[in-house]
C-alpha positions as CSV (number, residue, x, y, z in Angstrom):
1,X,92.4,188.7,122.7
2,X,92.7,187.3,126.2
3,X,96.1,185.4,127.2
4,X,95.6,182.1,128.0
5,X,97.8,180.9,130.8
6,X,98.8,177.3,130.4
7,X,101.8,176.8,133.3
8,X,102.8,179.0,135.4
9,X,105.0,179.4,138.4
10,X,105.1,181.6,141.0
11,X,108.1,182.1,143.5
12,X,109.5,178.7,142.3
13,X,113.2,178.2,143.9
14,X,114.2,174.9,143.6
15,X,117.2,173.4,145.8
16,X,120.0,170.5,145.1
17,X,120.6,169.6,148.8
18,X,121.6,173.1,150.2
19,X,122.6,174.7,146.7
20,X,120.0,177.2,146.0
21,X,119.9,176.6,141.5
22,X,116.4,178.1,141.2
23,X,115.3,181.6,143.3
24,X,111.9,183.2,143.1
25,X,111.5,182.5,139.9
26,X,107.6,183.9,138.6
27,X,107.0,183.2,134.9
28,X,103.9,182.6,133.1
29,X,103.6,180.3,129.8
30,X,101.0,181.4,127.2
31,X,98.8,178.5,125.5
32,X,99.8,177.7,122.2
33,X,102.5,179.9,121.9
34,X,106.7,179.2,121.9
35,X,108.4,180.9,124.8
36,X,112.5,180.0,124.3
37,X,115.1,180.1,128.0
38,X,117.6,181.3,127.4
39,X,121.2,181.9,129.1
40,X,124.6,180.7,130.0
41,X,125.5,177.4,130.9
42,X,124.4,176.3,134.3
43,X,122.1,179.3,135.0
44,X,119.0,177.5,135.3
45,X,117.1,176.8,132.3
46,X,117.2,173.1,132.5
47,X,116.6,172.6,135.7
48,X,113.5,174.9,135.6
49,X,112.5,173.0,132.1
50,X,112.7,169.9,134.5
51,X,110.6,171.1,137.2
52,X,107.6,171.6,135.2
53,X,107.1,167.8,134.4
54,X,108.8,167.0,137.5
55,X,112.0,164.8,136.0
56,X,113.8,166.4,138.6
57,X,112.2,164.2,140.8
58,X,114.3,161.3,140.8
59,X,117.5,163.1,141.5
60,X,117.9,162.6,145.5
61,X,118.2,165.0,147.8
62,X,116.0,168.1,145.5
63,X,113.5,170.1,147.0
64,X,110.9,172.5,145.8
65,X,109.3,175.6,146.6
66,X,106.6,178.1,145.8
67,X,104.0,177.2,142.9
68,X,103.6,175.6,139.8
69,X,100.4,174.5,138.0
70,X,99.2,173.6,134.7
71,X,95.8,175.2,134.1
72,X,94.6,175.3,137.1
73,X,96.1,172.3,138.7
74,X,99.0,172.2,141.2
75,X,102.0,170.8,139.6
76,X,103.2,169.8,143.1
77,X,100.3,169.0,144.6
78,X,100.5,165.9,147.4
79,X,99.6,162.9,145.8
80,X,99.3,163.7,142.2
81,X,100.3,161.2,139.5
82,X,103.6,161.6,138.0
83,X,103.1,159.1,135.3
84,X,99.5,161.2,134.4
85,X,101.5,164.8,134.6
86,X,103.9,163.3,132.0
87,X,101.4,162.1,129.7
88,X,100.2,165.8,129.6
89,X,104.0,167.8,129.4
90,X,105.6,165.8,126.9
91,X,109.4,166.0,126.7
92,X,112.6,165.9,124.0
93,X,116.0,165.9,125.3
94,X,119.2,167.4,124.1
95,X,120.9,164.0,122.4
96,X,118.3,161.8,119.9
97,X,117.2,158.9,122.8
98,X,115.4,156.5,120.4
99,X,114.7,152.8,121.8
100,X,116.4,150.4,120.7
101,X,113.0,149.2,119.0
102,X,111.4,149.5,115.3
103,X,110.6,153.1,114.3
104,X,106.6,152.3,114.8
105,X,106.9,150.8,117.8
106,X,109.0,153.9,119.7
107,X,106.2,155.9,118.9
108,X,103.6,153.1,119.9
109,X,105.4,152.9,123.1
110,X,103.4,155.3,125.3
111,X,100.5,154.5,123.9
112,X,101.1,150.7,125.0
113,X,102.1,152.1,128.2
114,X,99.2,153.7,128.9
115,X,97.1,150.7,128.2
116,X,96.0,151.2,124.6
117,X,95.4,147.9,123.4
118,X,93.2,149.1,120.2
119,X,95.6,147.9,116.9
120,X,93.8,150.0,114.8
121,X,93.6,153.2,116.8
122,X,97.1,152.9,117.9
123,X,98.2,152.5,113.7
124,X,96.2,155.9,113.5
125,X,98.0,157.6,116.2
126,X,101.6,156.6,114.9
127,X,100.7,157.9,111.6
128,X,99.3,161.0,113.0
129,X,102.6,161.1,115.1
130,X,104.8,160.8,112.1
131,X,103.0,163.4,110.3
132,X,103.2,165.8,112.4
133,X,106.7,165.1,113.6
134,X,107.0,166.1,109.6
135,X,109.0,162.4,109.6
136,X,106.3,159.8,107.5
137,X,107.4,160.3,103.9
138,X,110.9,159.6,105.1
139,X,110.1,156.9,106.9
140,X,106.7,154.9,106.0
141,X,108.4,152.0,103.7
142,X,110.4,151.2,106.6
143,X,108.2,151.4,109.9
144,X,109.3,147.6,110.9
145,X,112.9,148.5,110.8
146,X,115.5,149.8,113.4
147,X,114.5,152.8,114.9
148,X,118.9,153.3,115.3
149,X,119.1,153.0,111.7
150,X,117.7,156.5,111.2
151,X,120.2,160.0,111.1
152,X,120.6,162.1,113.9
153,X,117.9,164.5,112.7
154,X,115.5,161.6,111.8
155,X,116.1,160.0,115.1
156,X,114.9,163.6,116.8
157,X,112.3,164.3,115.0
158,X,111.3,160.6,116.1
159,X,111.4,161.5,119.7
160,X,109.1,164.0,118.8
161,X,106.7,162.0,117.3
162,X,106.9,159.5,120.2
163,X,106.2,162.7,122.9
164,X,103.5,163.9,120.4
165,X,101.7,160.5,120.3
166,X,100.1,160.1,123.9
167,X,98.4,163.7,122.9
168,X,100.7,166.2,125.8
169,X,99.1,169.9,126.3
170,X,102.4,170.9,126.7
171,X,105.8,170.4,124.8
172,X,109.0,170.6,126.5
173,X,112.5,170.7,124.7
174,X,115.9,170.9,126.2
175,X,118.1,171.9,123.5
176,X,116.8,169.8,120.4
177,X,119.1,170.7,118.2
178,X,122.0,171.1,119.5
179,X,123.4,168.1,118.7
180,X,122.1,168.2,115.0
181,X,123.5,169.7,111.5
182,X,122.5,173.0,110.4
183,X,119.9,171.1,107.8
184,X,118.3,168.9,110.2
185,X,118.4,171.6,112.9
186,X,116.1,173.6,110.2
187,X,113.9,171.2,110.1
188,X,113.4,170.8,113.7
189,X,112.9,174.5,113.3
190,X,110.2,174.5,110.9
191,X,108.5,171.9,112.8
192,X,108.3,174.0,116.3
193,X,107.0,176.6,114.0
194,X,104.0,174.1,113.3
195,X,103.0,172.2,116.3
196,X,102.5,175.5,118.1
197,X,99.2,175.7,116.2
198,X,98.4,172.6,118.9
199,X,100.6,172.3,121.5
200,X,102.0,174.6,123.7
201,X,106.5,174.6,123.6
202,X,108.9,175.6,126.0
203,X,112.0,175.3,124.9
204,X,116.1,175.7,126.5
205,X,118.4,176.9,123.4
206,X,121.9,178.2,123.8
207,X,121.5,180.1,120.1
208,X,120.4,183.5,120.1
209,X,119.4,183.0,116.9
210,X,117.5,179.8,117.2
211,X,115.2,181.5,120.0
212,X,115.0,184.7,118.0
213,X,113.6,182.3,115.1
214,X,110.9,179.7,116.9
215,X,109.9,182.0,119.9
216,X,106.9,184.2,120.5
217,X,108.4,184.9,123.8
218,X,111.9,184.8,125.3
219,X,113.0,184.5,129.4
220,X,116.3,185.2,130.2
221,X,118.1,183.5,133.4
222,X,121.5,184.2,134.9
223,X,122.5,182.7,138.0
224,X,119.3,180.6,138.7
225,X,117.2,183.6,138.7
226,X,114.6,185.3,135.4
227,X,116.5,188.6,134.5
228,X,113.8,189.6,131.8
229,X,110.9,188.1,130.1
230,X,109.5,189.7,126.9
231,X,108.2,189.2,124.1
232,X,111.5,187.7,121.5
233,X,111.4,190.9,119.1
234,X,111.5,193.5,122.2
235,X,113.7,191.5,123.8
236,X,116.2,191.3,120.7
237,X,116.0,194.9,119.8
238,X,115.5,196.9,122.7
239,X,115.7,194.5,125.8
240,X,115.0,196.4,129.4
241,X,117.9,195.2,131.5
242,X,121.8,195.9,131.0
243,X,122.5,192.1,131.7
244,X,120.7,191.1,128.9
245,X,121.9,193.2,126.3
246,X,125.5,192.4,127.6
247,X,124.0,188.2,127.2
248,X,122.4,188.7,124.0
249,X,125.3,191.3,122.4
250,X,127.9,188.5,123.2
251,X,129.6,190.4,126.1
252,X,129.5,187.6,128.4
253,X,128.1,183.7,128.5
């Protein structure tokens, strides 16, 4: 079966005025498929997460090199639209951010934003959200309430839904469940293990055993560069470079 390539980046070093955080970084994301960074704190994983939908963007003073695309499409390319790149690389950040807002109308949200006016349709599409977000039968008596009323997890798997409603390509996640319980955290789990089937999902974890259990494929940065990339069983159980075993074993990070 033919890989299907659906970001990419190629010599990608990214700067915070003259700190070099990202360097030559090359790294190919596979279509519907979950490929987990992994690595100490401050080595990189975030910032390259943020680079592919751009966030980092509105810290001052950044700068960019080399190439990244989505399909075919230049990431970086002068004058693209931010707000359409976005709507195509969804993402879900480390802490639960719901609006302060009733639980249908976070997830209505982009949809309004992008000019949806259609009641009916946009119903369809925050039920659909929910669903998939595995969040409705939890929450479908109480749509029209507090979207802060919900628990951590809830509120999570709510962002979810809200980045799954506009319809991304790609699904980015910078440490979902980190700030979760081991039973929400599960659940989060379960549900990466599902949206793959649509979406393709990059996620940042600090848990070995969290990107052992939702990845198909694991990168490993230290130091803002990509040690190793592999598929997550080879790279568990017989992983190429010494740094990596050290990382993964427990000897450092």
């Amino acid at each position: 079966m033919s890989r299907k390539i659906k970001v990419a980046s190629e010599g990608l070093n990214f700067y915070y005025g003259d700190f070099k955080a990202l360097d030559d970084i090359s790294l190919e994301f596979e279509e519907n498929q979950v490929t987990a960074l992994i690595g100490p704190s401050g080595c990189g994983k975030s910032t390259y997460l943020r680079c592919i939908n751009r966030m980092n963007d509105l810290i001052p003073g950044t700068r960019v090199e080399g190439r990244l695309t989505l399909g075919e499409e230049d990431i970086y390319a002068p004058g693209l639209d931010v707000v359409a790149l976005r709507r195509r690389i969804g993402m879900v950040f480390q802490k639960p951010n719901p609006f302060p807002k009733t639980i249908f109308e976070n997830v209505a949200y982009g949809l309004r934003v992008n000019g949806l006016k259609d009641k009916q349709i946009i119903e369809q599409r925050v039920v659909e959200s929910l669903r998939r977000a595995a969040l409705w039968d939890e929450v479908k008596d109480r749509l029209h309430s507090s979207a802060l009323g919900l628990s951590g997890g809830q509120q999570q798997r709510l962002c979810i839904a809200r980045a799954l409603a506009v319809e991304p390509e790609v699904v980015l996640m910078d440490e979902p469940a980190s700030a979760l319980d081991p039973i929400a955290t599960q659940k989060i789990e379960d549900l990466i293990h599902e949206l793959k089937k649509n979406f393709t999902i990059i996620i940042v974890t600090h848990s070995m055993q969290q990107a052992a259990r939702v990845s198909d494929r694991t990168a490993f940065f230290y130091m803002g560069r990509l040690i190793e990339v592999d598929r997550t069983k080879n790279m568990f159980t017989q992983p190429k470079n010494k740094q990596t075993e050290d990382y993964i074993t427990g000897r450092f990070g």
